[in-house]
N, C-alpha and C positions, 0 to 999 in steps of 0.2 A: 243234390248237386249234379246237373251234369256232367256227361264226359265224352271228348273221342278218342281216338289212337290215331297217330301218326307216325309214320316210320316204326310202327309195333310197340309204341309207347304210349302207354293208357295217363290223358289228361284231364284234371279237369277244371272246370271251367267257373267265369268268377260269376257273378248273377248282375243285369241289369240295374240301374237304379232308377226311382220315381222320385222327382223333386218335387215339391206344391211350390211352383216358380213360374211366373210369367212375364213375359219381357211387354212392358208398356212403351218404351222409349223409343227411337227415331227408329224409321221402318226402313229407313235406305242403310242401316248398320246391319239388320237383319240379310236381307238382299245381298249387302257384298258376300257375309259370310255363303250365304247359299250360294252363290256364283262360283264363289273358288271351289267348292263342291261338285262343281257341274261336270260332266263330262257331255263335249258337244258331238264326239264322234266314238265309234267302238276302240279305237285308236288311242284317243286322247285317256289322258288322266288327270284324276283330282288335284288339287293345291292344297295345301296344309296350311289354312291360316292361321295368323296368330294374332291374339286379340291384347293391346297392350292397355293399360292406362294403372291409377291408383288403385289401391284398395278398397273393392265396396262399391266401385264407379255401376256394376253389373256385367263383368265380362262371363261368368260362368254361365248368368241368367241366358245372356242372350246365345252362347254356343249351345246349351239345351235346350232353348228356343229353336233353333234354328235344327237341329236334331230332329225335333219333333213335328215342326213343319213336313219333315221329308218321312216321316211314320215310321221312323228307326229306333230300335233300341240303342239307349246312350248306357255308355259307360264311364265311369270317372274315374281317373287316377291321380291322387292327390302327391308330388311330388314335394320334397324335403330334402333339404342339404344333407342328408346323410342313405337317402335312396340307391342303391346300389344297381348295377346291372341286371342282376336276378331278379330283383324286385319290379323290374320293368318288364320284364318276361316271363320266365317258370320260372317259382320259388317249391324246393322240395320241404316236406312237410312230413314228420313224423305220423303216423298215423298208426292204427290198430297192430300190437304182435310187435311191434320195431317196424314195420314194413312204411319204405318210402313211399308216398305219394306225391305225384308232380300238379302244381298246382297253377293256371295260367293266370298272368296277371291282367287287368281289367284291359290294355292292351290290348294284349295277345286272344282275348275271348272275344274283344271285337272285328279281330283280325280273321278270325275262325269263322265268329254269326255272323259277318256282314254286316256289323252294328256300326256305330258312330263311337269316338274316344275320344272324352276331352281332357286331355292334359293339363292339369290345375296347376296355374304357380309352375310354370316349367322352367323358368329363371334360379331358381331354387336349387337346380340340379346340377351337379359337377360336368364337367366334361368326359368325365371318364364314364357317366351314366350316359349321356347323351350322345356317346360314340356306337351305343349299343345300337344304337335307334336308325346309327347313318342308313344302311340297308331298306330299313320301312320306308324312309322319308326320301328318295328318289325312284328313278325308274325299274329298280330294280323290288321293291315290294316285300319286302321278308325279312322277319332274323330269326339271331341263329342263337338257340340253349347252348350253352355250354355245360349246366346242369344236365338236363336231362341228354344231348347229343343229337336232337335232331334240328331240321329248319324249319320254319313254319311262315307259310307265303299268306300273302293278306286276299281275302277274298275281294273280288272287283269292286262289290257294295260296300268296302270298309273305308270309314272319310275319319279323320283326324282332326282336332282344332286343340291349339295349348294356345293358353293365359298367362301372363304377364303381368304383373306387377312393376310398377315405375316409382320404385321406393330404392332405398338404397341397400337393404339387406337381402340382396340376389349378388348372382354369380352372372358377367357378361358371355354370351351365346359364344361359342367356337365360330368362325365363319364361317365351313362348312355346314355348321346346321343351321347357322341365318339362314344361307341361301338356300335353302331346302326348307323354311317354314315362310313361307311367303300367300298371301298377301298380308302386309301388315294393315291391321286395320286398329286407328286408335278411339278408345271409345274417352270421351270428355264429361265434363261434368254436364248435366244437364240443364237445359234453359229452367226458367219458372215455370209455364205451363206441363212441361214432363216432370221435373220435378214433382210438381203438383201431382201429377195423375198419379205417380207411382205411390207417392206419403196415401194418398186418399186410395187407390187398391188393395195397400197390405195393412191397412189400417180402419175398414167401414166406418167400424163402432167408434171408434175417435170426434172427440168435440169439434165443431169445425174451427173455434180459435185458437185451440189446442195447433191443430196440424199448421195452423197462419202463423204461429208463434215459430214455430220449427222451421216453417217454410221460410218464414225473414231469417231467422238466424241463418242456414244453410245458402241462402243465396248472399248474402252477408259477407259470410265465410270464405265462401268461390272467385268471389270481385277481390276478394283480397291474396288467393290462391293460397286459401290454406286447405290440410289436405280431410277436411271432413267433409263425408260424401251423405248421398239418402240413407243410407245403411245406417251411418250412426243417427241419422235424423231418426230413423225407423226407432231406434234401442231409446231414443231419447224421448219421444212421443212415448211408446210405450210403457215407459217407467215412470213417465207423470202421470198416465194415467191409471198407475197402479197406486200411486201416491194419495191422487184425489179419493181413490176406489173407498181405503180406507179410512177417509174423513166424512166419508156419503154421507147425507141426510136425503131429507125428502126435497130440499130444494136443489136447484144446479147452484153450482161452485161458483161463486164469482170470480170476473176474470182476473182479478188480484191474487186469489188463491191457483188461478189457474197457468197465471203466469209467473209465478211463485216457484209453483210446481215445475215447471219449464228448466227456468233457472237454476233447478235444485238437481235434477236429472243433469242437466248438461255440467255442472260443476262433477258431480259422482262419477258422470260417464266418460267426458272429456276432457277431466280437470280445469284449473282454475282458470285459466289463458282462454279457454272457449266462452265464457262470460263476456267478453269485449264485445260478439257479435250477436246477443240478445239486444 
């Protein structure tokens, strides 16, 4: 594990992640996010977007899409109604002998590398966690341990992006940090042809009336605005064709059985009410 000292206080630091994720979907969603990233003059600074939409729409995909377009290590913090202050910063940590170690949070370690941080689900979080954050998220660049005592400024190359959920079990933004995570950018369901591409990227090995069977129910689903996204299309392909796996023979499954299977995955996965739009 890494570590630095600052203000003569020895840190360390949280480790990068690698997702196997790629954003298939509209190239101009990609684009805004990198633009609020840009800095056009030595002067100027970054915008902290925030990327809103359902469950599963792909907001995470496309902020570590968009990360990695610019050849930065991402970091993630996954934020929960019960995330505290500390947890957003240094959390101290027992460690060898009784001896405290201060530990930064994925944050704060992007704030240090010059990495990228996306704020997962930041609706999620109280106000009293997101008051910690005021400092980072305007001109001023920093916050401040109370654990450990010192302040810790974000280096120039550090860019932010927090996700949103548009569900009902979030907590509404303080306005002070509305206005400090802007641009909002909302991501929507997607047409049939993205749709398509994304079912057919994370899925190769998949029948192709398999993924037609999923594709209609999902777009099905969207004309009527209910809130099943590719995500669960993904889990629902998936597990028919775990279904068929174990009935294999040496022929292909006929589509009876294959839309059978279909049906049977979305009833398991989505319960009974998801059946309307097969």
């Amino acid at each position: 594990m890494q570590k630095v000292t600052i203000e003569g206080v020895e840190i360390f630091l949280a480790h990068p992640v690698e997702l196997p994720v790629q954003w298939v979907g509209r190239r101009d969603l990609l684009l805004e996010v990198l633009a609020a990233w840009l800095k056009v003059t030595d002067d100027d600074l970054p915008l902290h977007p925030r990327l809103l939409g359902k469950p599963g729409v792909g907001k995470t995909t496309l902020a570590y899409a968009a990360a990695k377009a610019l050849g930065r290590d991402v970091y993630l913090f996954q934020a929960t109604m019960d995330t505290r202050p500390e947890d957003l910063i240094i959390t101290p940590v027992v460690a060898e002998q009784g001896h405290l170690r201060y530990v930064a949070s994925p944050i704060v370690t992007a704030m240090i590398r010059g990495g990228i941080c996306i704020l997962d689900e930041g609706n999620r979080m109280s106000e009293r966690s997101w008051a910690s954050l005021a400092p980072l998220l305007d001109n001023r660049r920093y916050v401040e341990s109370l654990v450990a005592g010192i302040a810790v400024k974000a280096s120039p190359d550090f860019r932010l992006c927090a996700t949103m959920n548009d569900d009902a079990s979030t907590f509404d933004l303080p306005e002070y940090i509305h206005s400090r995570l802007q641009p909002q950018i909302l991501i929507e369901f997607p047409d049939r042809e993205e749709e398509s591409l994304i079912l057919r990227r994370n899925l190769p090995y998949a029948d192709e009336k398999i993924l037609d069977y999923v594709l209609n129910f999902l777009q099905r689903a969207h004309q009527a605005e209910e809130r099943y996204t590719v995500r669960d299309g993904i889990n629902v392909a998936r597990y028919a064709i775990k279904l068929l796996e174990l009935q294999k023979s040496d022929r292909a499954a006929p589509a009876r059985e294959q839309s059978e299977a279909v049906m049977h995955a979305v009833k398991t996965i989505l319960g009974e009410d998801a059946i309307l739009y097969l």
